[in-house]
C-alpha positions as CSV (number, residue, x, y, z in Angstrom):
1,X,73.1,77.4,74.5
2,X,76.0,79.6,73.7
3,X,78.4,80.0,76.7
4,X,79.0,83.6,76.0
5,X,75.6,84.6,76.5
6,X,75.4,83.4,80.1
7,X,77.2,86.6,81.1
8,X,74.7,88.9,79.2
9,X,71.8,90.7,80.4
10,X,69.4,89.6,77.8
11,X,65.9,91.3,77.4
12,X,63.2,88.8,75.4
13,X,60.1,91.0,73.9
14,X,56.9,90.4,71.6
15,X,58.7,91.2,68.3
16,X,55.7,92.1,66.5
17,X,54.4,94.3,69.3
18,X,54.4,97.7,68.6
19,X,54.0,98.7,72.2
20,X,56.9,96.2,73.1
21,X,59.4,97.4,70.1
22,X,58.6,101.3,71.7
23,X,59.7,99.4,75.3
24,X,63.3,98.4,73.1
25,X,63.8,101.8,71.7
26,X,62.9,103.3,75.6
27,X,65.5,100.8,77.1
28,X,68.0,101.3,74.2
29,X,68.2,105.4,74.9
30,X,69.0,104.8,79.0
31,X,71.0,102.2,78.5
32,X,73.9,104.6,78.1
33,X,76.7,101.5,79.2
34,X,74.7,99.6,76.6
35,X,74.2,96.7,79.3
36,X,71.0,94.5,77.5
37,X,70.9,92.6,74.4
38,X,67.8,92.2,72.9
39,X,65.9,89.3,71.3
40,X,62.6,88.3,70.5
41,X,60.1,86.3,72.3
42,X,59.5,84.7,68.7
43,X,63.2,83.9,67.5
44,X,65.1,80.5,67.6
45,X,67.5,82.1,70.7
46,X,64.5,83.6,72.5
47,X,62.1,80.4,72.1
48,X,65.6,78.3,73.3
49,X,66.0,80.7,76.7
50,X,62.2,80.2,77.8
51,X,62.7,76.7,77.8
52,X,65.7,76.6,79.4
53,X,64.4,78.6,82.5
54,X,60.8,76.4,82.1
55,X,58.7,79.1,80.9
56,X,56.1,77.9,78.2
57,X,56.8,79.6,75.1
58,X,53.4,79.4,73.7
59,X,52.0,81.5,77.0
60,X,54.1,83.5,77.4
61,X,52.8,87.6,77.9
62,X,55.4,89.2,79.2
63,X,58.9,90.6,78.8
64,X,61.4,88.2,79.8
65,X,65.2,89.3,81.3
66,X,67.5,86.8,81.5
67,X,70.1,88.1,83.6
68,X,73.3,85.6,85.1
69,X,71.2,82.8,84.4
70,X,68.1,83.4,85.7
71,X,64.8,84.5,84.3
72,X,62.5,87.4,85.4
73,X,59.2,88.3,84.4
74,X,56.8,90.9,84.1
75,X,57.2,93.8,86.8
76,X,60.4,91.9,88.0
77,X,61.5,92.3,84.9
78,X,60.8,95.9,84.2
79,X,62.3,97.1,87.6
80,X,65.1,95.0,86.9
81,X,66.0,96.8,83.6
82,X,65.8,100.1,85.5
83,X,67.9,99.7,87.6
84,X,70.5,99.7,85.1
85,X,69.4,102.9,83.3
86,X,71.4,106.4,83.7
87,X,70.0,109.2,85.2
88,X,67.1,108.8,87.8
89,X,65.4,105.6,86.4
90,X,67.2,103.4,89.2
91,X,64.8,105.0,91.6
92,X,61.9,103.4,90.4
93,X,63.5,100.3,91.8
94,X,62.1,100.7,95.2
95,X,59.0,99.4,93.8
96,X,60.4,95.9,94.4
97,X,58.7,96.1,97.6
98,X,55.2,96.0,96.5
99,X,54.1,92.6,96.5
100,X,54.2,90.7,92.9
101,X,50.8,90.3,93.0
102,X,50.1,93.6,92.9
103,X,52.8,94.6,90.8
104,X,52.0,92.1,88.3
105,X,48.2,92.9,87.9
106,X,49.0,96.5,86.4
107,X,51.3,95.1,84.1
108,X,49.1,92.0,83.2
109,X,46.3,95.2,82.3
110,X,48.3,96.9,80.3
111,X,50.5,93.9,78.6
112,X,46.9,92.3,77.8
113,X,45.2,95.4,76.4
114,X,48.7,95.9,74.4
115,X,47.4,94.9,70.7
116,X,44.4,97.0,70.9
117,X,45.9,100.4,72.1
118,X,49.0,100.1,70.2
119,X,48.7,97.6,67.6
120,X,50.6,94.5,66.1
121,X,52.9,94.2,62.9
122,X,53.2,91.6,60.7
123,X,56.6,90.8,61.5
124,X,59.4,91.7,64.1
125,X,61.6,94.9,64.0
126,X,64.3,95.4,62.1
127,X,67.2,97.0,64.3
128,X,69.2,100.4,63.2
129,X,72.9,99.2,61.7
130,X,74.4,100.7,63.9
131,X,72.3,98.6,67.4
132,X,72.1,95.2,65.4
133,X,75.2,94.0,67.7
134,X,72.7,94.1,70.1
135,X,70.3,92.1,69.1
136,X,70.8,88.6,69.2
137,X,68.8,86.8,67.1
């Protein structure tokens, strides 16, 4: 693993999700400090991260930040990335406090009706020119 991505907030998504590419271009416009770096759940980096922190890459459902060496999943994840955003977004954060369980069943709803509401492409997004640096892989 590349030493000089342990000190990067790095957000793993289905590449070929539309619903998870709108999630990217969400996080992109309120991350005004640019702090995440992007991959996809699919590419060599982002299959190489999941099993490094021991998640399965062929179940995996879910958004993944990897943030100073440690993984986060699902709602985790999503209040995680918040936190960073400008503006209000940070707020949402106090939703930690719901158990996970709870949490986690909304998004596993919504992540597993993903496909059907907002479709799939055949392959992975391309970045703008002017965000590749942010993508990783």
């Amino acid at each position: 693993m590349n030493s000089n991505l342990e000190n990067e907030s790095i957000l793993l998504f289905d590449g070929v999700c539309n619903l998870c590419n709108t999630v990217v271009q969400f996080v992109i416009k309120r991350d005004s400090k640019a702090h995440f770096k992007f991959a996809s759940l699919q590419s060599d980096l982002g299959q190489r991260l999941l099993k490094k922190h021991k998640l399965n890459p062929d179940s995996i459902d879910t958004v993944v930040l990897v943030e100073k060496n440690k993984a986060y999943i699902k709602s985790t994840a999503v209040l995680r990335l918040v936190r960073k955003f400008s503006g209000a977004w940070p707020l949402l954060f106090i939703f930690i406090i719901i158990p996970t369980a709870l949490r986690d069943w909304a998004y596993d709803w919504v992540a597993g009706n993903r496909y059907k509401w907002y479709g799939k492409m055949d392959s992975c997004m391309m970045p703008d020119p002017g965000l590749k640096h942010r993508f990783l892989d």
